[in-house]
C-alpha positions as CSV (number, residue, x, y, z in Angstrom):
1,X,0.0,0.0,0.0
2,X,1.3,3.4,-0.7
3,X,2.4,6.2,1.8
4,X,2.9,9.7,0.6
5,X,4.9,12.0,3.1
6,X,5.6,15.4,3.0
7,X,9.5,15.9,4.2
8,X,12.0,19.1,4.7
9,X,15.6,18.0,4.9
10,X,18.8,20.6,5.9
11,X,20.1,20.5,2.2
12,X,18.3,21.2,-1.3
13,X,17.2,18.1,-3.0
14,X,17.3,17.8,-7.3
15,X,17.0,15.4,-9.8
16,X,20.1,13.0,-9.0
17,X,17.8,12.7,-5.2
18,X,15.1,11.9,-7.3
19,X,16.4,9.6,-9.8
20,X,18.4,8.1,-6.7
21,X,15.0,6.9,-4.9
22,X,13.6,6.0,-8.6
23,X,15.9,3.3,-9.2
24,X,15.9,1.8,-5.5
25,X,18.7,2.0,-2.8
26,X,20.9,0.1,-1.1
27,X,21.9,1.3,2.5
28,X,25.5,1.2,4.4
29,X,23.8,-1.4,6.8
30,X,23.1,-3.8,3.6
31,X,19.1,-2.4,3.9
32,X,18.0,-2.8,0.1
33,X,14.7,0.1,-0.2
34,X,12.7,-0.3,-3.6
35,X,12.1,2.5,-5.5
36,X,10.0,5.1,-4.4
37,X,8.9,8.3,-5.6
38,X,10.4,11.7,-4.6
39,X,9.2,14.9,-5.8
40,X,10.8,17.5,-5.1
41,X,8.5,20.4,-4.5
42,X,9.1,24.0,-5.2
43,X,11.5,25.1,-2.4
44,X,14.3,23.2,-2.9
45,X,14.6,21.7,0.7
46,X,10.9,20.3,0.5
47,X,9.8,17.1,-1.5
48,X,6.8,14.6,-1.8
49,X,8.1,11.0,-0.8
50,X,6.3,7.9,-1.9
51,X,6.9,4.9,-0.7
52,X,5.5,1.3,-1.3
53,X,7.0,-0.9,1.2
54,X,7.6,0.7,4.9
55,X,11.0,-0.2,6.8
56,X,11.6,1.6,9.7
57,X,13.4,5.1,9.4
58,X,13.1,4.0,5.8
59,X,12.7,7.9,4.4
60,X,15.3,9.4,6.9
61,X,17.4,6.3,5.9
62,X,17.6,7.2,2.2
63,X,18.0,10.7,2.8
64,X,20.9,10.5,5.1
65,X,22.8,8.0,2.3
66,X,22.2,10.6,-0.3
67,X,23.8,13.5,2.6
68,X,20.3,15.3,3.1
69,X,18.8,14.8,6.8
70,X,15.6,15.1,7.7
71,X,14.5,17.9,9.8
72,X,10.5,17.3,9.5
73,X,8.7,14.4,8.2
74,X,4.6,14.2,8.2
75,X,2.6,11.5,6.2
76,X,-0.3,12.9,4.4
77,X,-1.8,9.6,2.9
78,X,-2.1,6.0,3.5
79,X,-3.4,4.3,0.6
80,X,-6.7,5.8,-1.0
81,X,-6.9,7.7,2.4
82,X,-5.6,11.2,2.9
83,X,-4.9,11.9,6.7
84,X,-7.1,14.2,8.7
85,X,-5.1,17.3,8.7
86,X,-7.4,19.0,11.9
87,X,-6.2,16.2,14.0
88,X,-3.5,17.3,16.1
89,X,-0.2,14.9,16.6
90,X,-1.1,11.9,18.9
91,X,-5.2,11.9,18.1
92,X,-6.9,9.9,16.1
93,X,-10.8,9.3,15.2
94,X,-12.6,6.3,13.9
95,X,-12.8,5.2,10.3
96,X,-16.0,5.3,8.1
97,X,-17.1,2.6,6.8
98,X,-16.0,4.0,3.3
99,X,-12.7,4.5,4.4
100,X,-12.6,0.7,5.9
101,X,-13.8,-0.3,2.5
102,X,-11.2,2.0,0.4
103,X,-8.7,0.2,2.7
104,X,-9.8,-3.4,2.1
105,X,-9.8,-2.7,-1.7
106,X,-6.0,-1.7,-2.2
């Protein structure tokens, strides 16, 4: 199921980045990441990230190896659902049954 996160990182990202996560990584550690998708947005230190597996660290993983950390990382969707943006960090509120059958479907 994709994952699409919005990230800053203390760098600017550019095509090589891009094309980097594109053709899949393979991490110091021996970690191998698939390809994702990163696009990056219109201030250079911001990007869209989208992922279709979900290791741990996975994002902040990939942009350390490329030399850009991350200094703020938010997912915005999870499949065909986009996140409740008024929800504050640490809530959460019950899905519909739409979004339980959106879910069930990808």
């Amino acid at each position: 199921m994709d994952k699409t996160y919005f990230v800053r990182v203390d760098g600017e990202l550019d095509g090589a980045d891009a094309a980097a996560f594109a053709a899949g990584m393979m991490l110091e550690d021996g970690l191998v990441c698939l390809p994702a998708g990163l696009e990056v947005l219109e201030q250079p230190d911001t990007a869209l990230v989208t992922l279709h597996e979900g290791k741990y660290h996975q994002i902040k993983r990939m942009l350390a190896a490329r030399g850009k950390p991350v200094v703020y990382l938010k997912r915005l969707t999870m499949g065909p659902l986009m996140l409740d943006p008024v929800l504050e960090r640490g809530e959460w509120r019950p899905l519909s049954a739409e979004e339980v059958a959106a879910l069930r479907q990808a």
